[in-house]
N, C-alpha and C positions, 0 to 999 in steps of 0.2 A: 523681364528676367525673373524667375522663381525665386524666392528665398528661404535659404535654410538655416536653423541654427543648429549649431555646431557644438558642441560640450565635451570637450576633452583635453588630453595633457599636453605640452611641449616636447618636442626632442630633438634637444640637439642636434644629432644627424641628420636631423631632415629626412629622414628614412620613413617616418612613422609620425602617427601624432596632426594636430592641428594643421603641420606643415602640409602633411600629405592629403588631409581632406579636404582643404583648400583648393588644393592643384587638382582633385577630380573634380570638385564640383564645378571648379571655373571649367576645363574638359565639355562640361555638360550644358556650361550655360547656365548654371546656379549661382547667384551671390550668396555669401556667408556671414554672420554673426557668429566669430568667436569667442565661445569662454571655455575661460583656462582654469582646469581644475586640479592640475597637479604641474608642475617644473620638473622634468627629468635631465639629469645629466649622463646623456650615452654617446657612446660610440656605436659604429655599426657591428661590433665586436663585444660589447658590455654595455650593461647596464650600472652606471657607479655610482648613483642618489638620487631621491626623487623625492619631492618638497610638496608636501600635499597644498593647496591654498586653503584658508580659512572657508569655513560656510558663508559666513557674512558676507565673503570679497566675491563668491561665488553668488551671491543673491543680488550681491550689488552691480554684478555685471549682466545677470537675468533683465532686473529692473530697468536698466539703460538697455540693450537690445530689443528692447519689449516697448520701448518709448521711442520708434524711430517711424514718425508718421511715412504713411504711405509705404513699408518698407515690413511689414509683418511676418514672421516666418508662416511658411505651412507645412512643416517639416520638421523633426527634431532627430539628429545622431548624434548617440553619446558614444564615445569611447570608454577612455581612462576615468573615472569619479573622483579617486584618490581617497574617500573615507568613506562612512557609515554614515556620518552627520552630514554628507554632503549627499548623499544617497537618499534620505530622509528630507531633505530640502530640495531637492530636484520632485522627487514624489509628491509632495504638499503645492510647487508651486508653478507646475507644468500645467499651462490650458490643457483640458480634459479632452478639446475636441483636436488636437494634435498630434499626427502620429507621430510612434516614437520608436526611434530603430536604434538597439543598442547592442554594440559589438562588445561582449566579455572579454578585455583583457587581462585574463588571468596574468600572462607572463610575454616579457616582450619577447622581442626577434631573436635577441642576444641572450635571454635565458631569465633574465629579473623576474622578482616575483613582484607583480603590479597589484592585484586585488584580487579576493577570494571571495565565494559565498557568501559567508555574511557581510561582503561591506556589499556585495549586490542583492543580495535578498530586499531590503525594503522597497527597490524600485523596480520590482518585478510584475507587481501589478499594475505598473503603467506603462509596460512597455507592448507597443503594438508586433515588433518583429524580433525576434534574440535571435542573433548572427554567431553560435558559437561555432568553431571549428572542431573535429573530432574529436581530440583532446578534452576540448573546453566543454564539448557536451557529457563526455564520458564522468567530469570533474562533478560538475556541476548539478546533473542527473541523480550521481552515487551509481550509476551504472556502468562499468567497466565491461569493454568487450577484449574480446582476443587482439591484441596487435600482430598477427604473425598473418590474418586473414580477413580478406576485404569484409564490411563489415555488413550485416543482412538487414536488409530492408526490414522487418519486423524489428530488429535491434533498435536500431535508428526510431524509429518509430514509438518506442515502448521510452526510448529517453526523451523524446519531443513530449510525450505524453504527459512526462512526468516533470518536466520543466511548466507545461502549461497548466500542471497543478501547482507550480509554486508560484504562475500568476501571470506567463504571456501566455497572452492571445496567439502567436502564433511564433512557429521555431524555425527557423534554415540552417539548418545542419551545414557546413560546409564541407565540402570533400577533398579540399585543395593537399590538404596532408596526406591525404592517401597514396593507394597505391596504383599502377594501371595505365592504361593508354592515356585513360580520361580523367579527369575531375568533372565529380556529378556531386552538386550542392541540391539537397531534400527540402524542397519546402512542406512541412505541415501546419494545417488549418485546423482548425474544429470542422471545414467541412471536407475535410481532405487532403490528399497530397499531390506534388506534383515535383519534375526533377528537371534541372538544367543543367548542361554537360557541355564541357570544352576540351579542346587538344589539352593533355596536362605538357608543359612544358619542360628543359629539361635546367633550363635557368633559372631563376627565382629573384625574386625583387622585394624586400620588407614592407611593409607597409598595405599587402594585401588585404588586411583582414578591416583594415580601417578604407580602403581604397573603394573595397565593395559597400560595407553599411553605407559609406557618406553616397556611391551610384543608389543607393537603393533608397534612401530618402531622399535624393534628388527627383527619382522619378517617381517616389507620392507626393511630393511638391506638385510638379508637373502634372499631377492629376491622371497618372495610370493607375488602374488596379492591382492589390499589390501583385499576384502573379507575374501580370504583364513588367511590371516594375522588378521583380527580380531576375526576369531573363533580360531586361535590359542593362540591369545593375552587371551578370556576370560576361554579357558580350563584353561592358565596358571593361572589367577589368584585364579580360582577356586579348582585348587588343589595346592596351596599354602596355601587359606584358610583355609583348611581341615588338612594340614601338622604340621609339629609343635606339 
């Protein structure tokens, strides 16, 4: 069984968060090394507190997952960070040959403001894939497109561009917030791009944006390339949505 570790907040509802990257990775046949870098208290409805953890307690929980013979991640998803200091300590003490798949969340399901730019800036240059979703790319970028009109492949493109200048290696744009038959998530590369598309469906389920990063370091654990690895990341979350 592959193992991954896992770097993100709590939530309450179960909706989101550690809870829900657990339950795809287990889905995939990944075991997990949790650490909690933030406590949040929500509902599926609000976001009502959210208690950063110390750096220390976060390093001290690195240290122990990382001493677990025979039991090594080859994988890393972060979510939530909860600070700058904790951002800066993820950065400094992540094996280098690790990849690293980090879902920006700006803001939860329920509307909270979770983390901005600068508490993700410093760990930008160690991330192998950034998973934002529309929004989160447009934020992030400083590139804002029209919302009234699906958004153009050169759009897309010129903000991945511009994300992998503030220091990933590579961007997946997700499409899930759009508009359209389908949901098409953009991968770009420095050598390229590529698109994977699902039925967009008409239900929705929380915890998507976390449900794919944790598929998608599951299957660079597993040893796909990342491509292959994110079209299997988006069948999984696609037929999770449909399950149930």
């Amino acid at each position: 069984m592959s193992h991954i570790l896992v770097i993100a907040g709590t939530d309450s509802s179960g909706g989101a968060g550690l809870s829900r990257d657990i339950t795809m990775a287990t889905r995939l046949g990944c075991s997990v090394a949790p650490v909690v870098t933030a406590v949040t208290v929500q509902t599926h409805a609000a976001l009502l507190a959210c208690h950063p953890v110390p750096a220390e307690i976060i390093a001290a929980q690195l240290d122990a997952a990382f001493d677990q013979h025979g039991a090594a991640p080859k994988a890393v998803k972060i979510g939530m960070i909860g600070s700058v200091e904790a951002a800066h300590l993820l950065a400094r003490i992540l094996p280098p040959d690790l990849p690293v798949v980090l879902d920006p969340v700006l803001k939860s399901s329920s509307g909270g403001t979770l983390m901005t730019l600068d508490t993700l800036a410093p760990l930008l240059p160690r991330v192998t894939v950034l998973t934002p979703n529309l929004d989160e790319s447009a934020q992030l970028s400083g590139l804002e497109l029209a919302q009234d009109t699906p958004p153009r492949l050169a759009d897309l493109g010129e903000q991945a561009r511009l994300l992998q200048a503030k220091g990933a290696q590579s961007v997946l744009i997700k499409g899930g917030h759009g508009t359209g038959p389908q949901s098409i998530d953009h991968l770009f590369t420095k050598q390229g791009h590529a698109a994977f598309a699902a039925r967009r469906l008409t239900r929705g389920k929380r915890g998507t944006g976390c449900s794919l990063a944790t598929a998608l370091a599951c299957g660079l654990a597993q040893g796909s390339p990342l491509e292959q690895a994110c079209a299997k990341a988006k069948a999984a979350v696609s037929d999770w949505l449909v399950s149930d």
